[in-house]
C-alpha positions, 0 to 999 in steps of 0.5 A, a space after each residue: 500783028 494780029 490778023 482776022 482770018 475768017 469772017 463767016 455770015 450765016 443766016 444773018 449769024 456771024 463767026 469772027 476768028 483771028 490768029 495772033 502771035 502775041 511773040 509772048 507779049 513782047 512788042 516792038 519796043 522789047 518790053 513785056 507788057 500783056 495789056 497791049 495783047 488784051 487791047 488789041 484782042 478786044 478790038 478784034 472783037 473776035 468770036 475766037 482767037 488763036 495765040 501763037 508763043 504764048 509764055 504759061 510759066 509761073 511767077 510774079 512776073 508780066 510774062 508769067 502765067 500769060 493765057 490765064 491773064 488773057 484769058 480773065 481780061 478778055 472775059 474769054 474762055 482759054 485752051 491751051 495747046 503748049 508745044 514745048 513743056 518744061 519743068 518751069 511752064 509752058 509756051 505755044 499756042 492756045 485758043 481763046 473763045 
C-alpha cells in the first residue's frame, strides 16, 4: 500500500512524496500485473515516489524490466537503487521523480 509521506507547502509551492513497496507488482490476488502499480502511482500524484522490491530483470514477461515500464507510464523519471545484483537483473529500490 502506498503511503504519502511528506506534504511540504512553501511559498504556495508544493512537494509531494510517496513510499511504495510495489512487493514486484504482485497484488493480493498473486497475480502480476505492473498496471495497477501505474495506477495507484498516478492517483498519488506525487512529486517523488520511492519504490521498494522493484524486479529489473530482462524478459518478455510482466514482471520483467519493472522500473523501465513504471517509469514510461508514469511519464516519470526513473533512479535505480538495486540491492541485490545478479547475473539475470536486478531488484530493490528506485526512485521515481
Amino acid at each position: 500500500m502506498a503511503a504519502c509521506g511528506l506534504d511540504t507547502t512553501l511559498d504556495d509551492e508544493r512537494f509531494v512524496i510517496a513510499s511504495y513497496n510495489i512487493h514486484g507488482c504482485i497484488g493480493l490476488d498473486r497475480r502480476c500485473k505492473p498496471q495497477r502499480v501505474v495506477k495507484v502511482i498516478n492517483e498519488l500524484d506525487c512529486d517523488a515516489v520511492a519504490l521498494q522490491e522493484v524486479n529489473s530483470r530482462p524478459g518478455p514477461h510482466a514482471d520483467s524490466m519493472q522500473l523501465d515500464y513504471l517509469a514510461s507510464e508514469t511519464g516519470m523519471q526513473a533512479i535505480a537503487g538495486s540491492t541485490i545484483l545478479r547475473h539475470q537483473g536486478h531488484y530493490g529500490n528506485a526512485l521515481l521523480t
